[in-house]
C-alpha positions in Angstrom: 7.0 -135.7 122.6 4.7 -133.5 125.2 6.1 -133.4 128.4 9.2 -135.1 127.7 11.4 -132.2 129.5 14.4 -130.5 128.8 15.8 -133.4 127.1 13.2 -133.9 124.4 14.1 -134.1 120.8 17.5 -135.8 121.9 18.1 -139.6 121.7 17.7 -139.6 125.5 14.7 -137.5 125.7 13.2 -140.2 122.8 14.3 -143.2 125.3 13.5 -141.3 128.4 9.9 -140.3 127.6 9.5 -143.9 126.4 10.7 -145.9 128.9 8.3 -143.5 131.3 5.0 -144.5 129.2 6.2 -148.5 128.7 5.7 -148.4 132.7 2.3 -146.6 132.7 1.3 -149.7 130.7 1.2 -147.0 127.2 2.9 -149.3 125.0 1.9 -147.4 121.4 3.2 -144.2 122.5 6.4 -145.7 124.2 6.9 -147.5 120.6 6.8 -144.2 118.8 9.0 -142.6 121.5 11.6 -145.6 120.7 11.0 -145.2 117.1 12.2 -141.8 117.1 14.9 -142.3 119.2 16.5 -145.2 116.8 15.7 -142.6 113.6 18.9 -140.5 115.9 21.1 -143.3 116.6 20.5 -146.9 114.9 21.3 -150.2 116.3 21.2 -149.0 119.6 20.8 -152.3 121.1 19.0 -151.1 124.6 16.6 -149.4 122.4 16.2 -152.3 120.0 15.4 -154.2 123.1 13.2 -151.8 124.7 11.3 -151.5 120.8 10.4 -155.3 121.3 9.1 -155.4 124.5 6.5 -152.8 122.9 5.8 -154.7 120.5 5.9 -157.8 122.4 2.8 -156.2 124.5 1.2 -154.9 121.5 0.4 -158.5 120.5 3.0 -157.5 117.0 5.4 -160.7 118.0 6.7 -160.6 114.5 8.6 -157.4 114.5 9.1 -157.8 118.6 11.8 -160.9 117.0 13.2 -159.1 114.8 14.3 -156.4 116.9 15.1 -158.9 120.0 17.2 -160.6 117.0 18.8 -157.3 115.7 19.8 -156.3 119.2 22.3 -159.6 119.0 23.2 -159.1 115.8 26.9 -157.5 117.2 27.1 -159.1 120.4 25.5 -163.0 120.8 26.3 -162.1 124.9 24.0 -159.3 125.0 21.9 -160.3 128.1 19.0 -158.1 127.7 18.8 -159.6 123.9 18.9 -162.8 124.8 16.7 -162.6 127.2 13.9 -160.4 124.9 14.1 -163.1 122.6 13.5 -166.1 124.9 10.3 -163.9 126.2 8.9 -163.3 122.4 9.7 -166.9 121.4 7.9 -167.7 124.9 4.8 -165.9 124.0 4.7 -166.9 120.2 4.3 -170.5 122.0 8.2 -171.7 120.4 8.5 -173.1 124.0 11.4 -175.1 123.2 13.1 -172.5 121.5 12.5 -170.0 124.2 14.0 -172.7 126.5 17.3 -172.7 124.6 17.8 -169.1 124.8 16.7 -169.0 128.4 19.5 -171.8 129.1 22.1 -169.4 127.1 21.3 -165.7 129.2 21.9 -167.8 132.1 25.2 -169.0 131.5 25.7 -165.2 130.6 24.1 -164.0 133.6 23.8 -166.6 136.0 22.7 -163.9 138.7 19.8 -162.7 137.3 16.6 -164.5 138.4 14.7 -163.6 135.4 17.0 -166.4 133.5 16.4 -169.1 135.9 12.5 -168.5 136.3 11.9 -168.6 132.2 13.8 -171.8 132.3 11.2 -173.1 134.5 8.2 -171.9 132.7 9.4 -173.2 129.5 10.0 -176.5 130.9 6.6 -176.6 132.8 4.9 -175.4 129.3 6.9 -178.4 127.3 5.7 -180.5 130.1 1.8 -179.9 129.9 2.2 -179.5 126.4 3.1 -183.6 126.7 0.4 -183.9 129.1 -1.9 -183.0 127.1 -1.2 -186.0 124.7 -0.5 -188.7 127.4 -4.4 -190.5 126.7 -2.2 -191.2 123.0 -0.9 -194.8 124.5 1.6 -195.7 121.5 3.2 -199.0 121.7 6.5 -199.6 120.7 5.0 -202.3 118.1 3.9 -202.2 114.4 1.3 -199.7 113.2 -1.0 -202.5 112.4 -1.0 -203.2 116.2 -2.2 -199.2 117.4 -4.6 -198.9 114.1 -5.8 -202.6 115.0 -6.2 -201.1 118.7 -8.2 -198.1 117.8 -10.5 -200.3 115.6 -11.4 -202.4 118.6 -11.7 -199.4 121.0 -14.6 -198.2 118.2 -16.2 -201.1 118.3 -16.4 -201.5 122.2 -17.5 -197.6 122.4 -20.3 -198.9 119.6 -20.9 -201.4 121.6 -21.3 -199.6 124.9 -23.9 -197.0 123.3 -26.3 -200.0 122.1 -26.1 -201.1 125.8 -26.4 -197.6 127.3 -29.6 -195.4 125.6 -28.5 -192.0 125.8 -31.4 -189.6 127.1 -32.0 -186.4 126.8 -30.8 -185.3 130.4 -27.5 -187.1 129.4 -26.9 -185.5 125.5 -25.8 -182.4 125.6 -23.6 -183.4 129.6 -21.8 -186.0 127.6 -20.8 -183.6 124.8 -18.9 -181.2 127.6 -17.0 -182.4 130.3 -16.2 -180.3 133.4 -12.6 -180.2 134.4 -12.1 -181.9 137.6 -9.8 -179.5 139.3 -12.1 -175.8 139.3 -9.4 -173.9 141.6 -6.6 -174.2 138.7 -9.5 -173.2 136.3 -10.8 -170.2 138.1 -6.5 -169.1 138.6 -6.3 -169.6 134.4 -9.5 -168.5 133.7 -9.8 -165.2 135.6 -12.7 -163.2 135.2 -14.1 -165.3 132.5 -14.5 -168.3 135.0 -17.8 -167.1 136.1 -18.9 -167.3 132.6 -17.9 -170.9 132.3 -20.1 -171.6 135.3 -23.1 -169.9 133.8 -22.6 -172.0 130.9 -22.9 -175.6 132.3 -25.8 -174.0 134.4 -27.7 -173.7 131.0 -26.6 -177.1 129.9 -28.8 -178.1 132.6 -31.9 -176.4 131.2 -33.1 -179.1 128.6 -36.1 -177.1 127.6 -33.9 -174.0 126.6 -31.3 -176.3 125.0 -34.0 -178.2 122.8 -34.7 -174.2 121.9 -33.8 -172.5 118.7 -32.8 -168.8 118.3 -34.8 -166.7 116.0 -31.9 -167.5 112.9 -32.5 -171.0 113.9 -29.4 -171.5 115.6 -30.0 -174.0 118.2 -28.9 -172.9 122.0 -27.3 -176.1 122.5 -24.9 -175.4 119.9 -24.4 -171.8 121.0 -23.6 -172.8 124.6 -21.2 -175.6 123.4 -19.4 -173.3 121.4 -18.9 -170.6 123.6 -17.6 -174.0 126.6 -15.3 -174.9 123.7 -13.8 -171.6 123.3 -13.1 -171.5 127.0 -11.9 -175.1 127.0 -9.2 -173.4 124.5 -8.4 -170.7 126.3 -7.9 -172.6 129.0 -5.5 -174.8 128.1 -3.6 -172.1 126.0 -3.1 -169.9 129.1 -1.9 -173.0 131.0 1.0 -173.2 128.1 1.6 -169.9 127.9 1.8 -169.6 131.6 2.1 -172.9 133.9 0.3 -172.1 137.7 3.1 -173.3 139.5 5.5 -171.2 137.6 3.3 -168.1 138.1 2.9 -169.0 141.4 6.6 -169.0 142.2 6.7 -165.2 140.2 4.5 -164.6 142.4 6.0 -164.8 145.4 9.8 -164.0 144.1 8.4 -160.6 143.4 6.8 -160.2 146.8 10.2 -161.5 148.2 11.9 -158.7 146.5 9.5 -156.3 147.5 9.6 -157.0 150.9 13.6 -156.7 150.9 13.4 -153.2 148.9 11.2 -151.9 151.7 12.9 -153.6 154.6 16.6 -152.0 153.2 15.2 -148.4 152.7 13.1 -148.4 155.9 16.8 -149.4 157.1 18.4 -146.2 155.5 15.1 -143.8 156.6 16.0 -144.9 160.5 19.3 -144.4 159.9 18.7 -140.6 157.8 16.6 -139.9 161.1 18.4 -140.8 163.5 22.0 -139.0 162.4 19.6 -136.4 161.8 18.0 -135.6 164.7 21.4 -135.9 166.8 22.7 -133.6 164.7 19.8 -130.9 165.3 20.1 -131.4 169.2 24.0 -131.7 169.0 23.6 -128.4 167.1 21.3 -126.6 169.6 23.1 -127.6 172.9 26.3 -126.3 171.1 25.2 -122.9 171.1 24.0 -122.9 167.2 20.5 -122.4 167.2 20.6 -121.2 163.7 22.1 -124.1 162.1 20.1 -126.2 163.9 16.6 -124.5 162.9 18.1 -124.9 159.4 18.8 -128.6 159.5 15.2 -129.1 161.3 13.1 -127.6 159.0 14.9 -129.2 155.9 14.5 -132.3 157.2 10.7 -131.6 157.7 10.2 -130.9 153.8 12.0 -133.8 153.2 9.6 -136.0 155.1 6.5 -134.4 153.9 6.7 -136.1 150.6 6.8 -139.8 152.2 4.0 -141.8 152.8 3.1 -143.6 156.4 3.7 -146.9 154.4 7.7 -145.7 154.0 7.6 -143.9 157.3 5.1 -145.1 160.2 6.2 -142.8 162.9 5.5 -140.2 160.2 3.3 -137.8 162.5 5.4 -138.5 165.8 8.7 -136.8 164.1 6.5 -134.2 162.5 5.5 -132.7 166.0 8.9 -133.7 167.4 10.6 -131.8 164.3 8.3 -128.6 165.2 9.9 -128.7 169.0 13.1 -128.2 167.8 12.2 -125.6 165.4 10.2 -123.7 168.1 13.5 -123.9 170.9 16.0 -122.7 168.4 13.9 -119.7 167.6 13.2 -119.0 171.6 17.2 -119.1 171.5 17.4 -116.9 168.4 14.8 -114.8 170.2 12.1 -115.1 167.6 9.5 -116.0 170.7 6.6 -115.8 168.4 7.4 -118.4 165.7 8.9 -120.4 168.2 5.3 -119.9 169.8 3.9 -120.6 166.7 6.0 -124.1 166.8 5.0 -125.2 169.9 1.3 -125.1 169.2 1.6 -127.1 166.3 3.8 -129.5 168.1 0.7 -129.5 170.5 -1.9 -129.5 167.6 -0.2 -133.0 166.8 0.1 -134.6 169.6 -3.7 -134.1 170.5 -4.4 -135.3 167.1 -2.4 -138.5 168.1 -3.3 -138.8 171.6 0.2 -138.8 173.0 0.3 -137.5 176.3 3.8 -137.4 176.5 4.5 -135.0 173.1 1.5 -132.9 174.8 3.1 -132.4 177.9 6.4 -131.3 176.4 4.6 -129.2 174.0 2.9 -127.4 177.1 5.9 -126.7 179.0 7.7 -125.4 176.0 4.6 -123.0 175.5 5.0 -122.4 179.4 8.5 -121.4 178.8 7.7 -118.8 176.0 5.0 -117.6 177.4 7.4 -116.5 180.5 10.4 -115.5 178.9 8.0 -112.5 177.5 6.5 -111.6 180.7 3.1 -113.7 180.1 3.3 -115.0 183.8 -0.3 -116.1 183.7 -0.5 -117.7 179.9 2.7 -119.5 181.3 0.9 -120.9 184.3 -2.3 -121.5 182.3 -0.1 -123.9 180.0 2.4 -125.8 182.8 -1.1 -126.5 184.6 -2.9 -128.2 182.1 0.8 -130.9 181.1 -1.1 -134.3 181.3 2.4 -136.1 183.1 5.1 -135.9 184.6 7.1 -139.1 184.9 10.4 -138.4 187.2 10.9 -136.5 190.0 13.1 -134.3 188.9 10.0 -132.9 185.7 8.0 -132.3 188.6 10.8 -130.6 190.4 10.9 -127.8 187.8 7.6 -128.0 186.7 6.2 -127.6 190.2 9.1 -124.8 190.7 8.6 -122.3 187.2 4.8 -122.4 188.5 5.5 -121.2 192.0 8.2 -118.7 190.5 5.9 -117.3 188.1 3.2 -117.2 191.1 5.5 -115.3 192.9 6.4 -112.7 190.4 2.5 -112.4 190.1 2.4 -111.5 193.9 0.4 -114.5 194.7 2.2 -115.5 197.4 0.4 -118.1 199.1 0.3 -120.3 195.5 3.9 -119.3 194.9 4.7 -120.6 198.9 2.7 -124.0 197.9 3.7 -124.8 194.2 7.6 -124.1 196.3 7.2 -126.6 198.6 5.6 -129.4 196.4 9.1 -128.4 194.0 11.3 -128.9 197.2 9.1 -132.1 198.2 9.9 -133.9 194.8 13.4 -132.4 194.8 14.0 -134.3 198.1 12.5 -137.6 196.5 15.1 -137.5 194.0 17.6 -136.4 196.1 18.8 -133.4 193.7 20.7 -131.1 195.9 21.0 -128.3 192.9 17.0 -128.2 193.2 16.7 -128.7 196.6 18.2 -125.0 197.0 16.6 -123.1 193.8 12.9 -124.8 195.9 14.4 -123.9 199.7 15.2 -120.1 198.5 11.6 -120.3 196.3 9.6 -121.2 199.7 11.8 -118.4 201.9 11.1 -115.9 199.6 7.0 -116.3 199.4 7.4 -116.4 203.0 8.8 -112.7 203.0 6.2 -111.5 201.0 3.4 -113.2 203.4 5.9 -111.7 206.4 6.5 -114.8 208.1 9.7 -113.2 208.5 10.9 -116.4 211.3 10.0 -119.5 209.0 11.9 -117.3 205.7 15.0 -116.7 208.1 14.8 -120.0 208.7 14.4 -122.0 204.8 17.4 -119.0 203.6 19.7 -120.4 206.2 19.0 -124.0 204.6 19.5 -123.0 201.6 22.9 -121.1 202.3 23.8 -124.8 203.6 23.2 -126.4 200.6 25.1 -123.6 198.7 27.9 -124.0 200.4 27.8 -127.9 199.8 27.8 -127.4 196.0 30.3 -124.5 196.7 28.0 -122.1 194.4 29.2 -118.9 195.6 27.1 -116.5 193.8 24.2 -118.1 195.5 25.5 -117.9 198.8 26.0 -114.2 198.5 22.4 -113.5 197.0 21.0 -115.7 200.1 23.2 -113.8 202.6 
């Protein structure tokens, strides 16, 4: 079999390759495959069962019971038996017989759905079956009596036409009746429902119904025939498949589809979010390497999912990137960790997020510094959309007026220092406070207001001494 893999030529190659092209809807190939495989190992009963259902679809119902039958020929228990040959007795119309083995897969397996829902159908297709012969009033009298009946419903319907003249208009509307209920004939119907309605349009032309085709066929007859037909159809596909039944598939399948994706969009949160911990758990512990592992693992892995499975798909993408890009700054690799951060920032413009841009930007900022690129640095911290707390703008406000300094700009690096100590203040961060004090003294010295520098340094001694750093004391002194 092409392209069955490793495994082909093997009874589970054979079944494999089968079962793969019974779900592309390729039922003649998966029959061969199945064929094969029971040439390797006969009676298999999965594969007997699997044979059927081929040729169940093929339209071959025969030989779909016999296989259905040969499956239970060792085991009358065997669930997926009984339950193939409930479907092929189902679709041979044996709706009664269907029912009974229906009834027995459920005692079985009373958990499986499957059991419980052909149950219904056969009894709903039983049911309309009856219907169908409910205008048959039979008395429980004599036969006399219901022929005697029928003789004097004749003679009123006799009776009834020499009262009533049928015209023309009325003849050919009185040999085809509409149904009543057209939403339960378009569901059986399908497609061919708009052919129905063309039809009885044509019944209405009188002229073209009076017409003859050039065989001599009358069009009448043609149209009648081809209502008829439909009429047939119709009520076969309401045996074979009752509306409310197929309604109720309907929506048990959507059910189960909506739990399948609600339980694995369960497990994806849950793969994400032990996974990201561990990246930043990784990272903060001084193993940069491990965690630039984990992190771009974890983006191949979500490559391959759609936004259906994962909505946030593009959001953890660019978030995934950041993580990459500071474990390589820590490994020292500054230009792929570069090269992370602008694609961190690539998708975050793409998905107008303001707050992914921002700390794409200052992680550019950073990189950009760490290699002496003082002005690429400030280029990149300048353009960061927001800031939200105090203490962002704090060091924000404070790498700016650093790198400003180390530029000998010292009239930016004495303003960005003061806006740093201003926001420092607002959130009352003492640690800041001094690293924006000793910032502002220092841009002071190199604009020689030697008085107001004296001045911030011995601040900022006092607030080195309250957090008892002592290596900054001795640096201020």
């Amino acid at each position: 079999v092409a392209g069955a893999g490793p495994a082909a030529g093997t009874f589970r190659g054979f079944v494999a390759e089968g079962t793969r092209l019974s779900r592309r809807g390729e039922h003649g190939k998966a029959l061969a495959c199945f064929q094969r495989a029971l040439t390797l190992r006969a009676g298999d009963k999965d594969c007997l069962v699997a044979r059927s259902e081929c040729h169940r679809r093929l339209g071959d119902l025969d030989n779909a019971l016999k296989d259905a039958e040969a499956s239970l020929e060792n085991d009358k228990t065997f669930a997926k038996g009984l339950y193939q040959k409930a479907e092929t007795l189902y679709t041979m119309g044996d709706f009664e017989f269907a029912l009974v083995f229906y009834h027995r897969g459920n005692r079985v397996r009373p958990d499986q759905q499957k059991f419980r829902l052909g149950i219904q159908k056969s009894e709903e297709a039983i049911l309309n079956g009856i219907a169908n012969l409910s205008s048959l009033k039979v008395e429980n009298k004599e036969d006399l009596c219901l022929l005697s009946r029928q003789a004097e419903d004749q003679k009123d319907q006799k009776l009834s036409k020499k009262q009533e003249p049928v015209t023309k208009d009325q003849k050919w509307m009185r040999k085809w009746e509409p149904v009543r209920n057209p939403k339960i004939e378009r569901q059986l119907l399908g497609d061919l429902y708009a052919d129905k309605v063309f039809l009885e349009k044509l019944l209405k032309d009188k002229d073209l119904m009076e017409s003859r085709t050039k065989q001599g066929t009358k069009v009448a007859d043609l149209v009648l025939g081809g209502l008829s037909y439909l009429d047939t159809r119709r009520e076969f596909w309401q045996q074979q498949n009752p509306i409310s039944a197929h309604v109720r598939e309907h929506e048990l399948r959507q059910q189960r589809r909506i739990r399948a994706k609600k339980k694995k969009a369960a497990e994806v949160r849950r793969y994400i979010t032990k996974s990201m911990k561990e990246i930043e758990m990784l990272l903060s512990g001084g193993c940069p390497e491990e965690s630039c592992k984990k992190a771009e693992r974890m983006l191949k892995t979500i490559q391959g999912w759609s936004e259906d499975e994962l909505p946030s798909k593009s959001e953890l993408i660019g978030n995934l990137h950041s993580c990459v890009g500071s474990a390589r700054l820590e490994m020292g690799q500054t230009e792929a960790a570069l090269r992370s951060h602008k694609t961190d920032l690539e998708i975050a413009r793409q998905n107008n997020r303001p707050d992914a841009e921002s700390r794409a930007l200052g992680n550019i900022g950073r990189v950009c510094a760490r290699i002496s690129k003082l002005q690429q640095a400030i280029d990149s911290w300048e353009k960061i959309p927001m800031a939200k707390s105090s203490l962002e703008k704090t060091w924000l406000f404070h790498e700016i007026g650093r790198c400003y300094l180390e530029l000998n700009k010292a009239e930016e690096a004495r303003g960005y220092g003061q806006k740093s100590l201003r926001s420092a203040d607002e959130g009352g961060d003492v640690v800041w406070q001094l690293h924006a004090t000793v910032l502002v003294a220092q841009a002071q010295v190199k604009l020689k207001d030697y008085q107001a520098a004296i001045t911030n340094f011995k601040k900022a001694l006092e607030k080195a001494k309250h957090i008892r750093d002592r290596a900054a004391q001795a640096a201020i002194l």
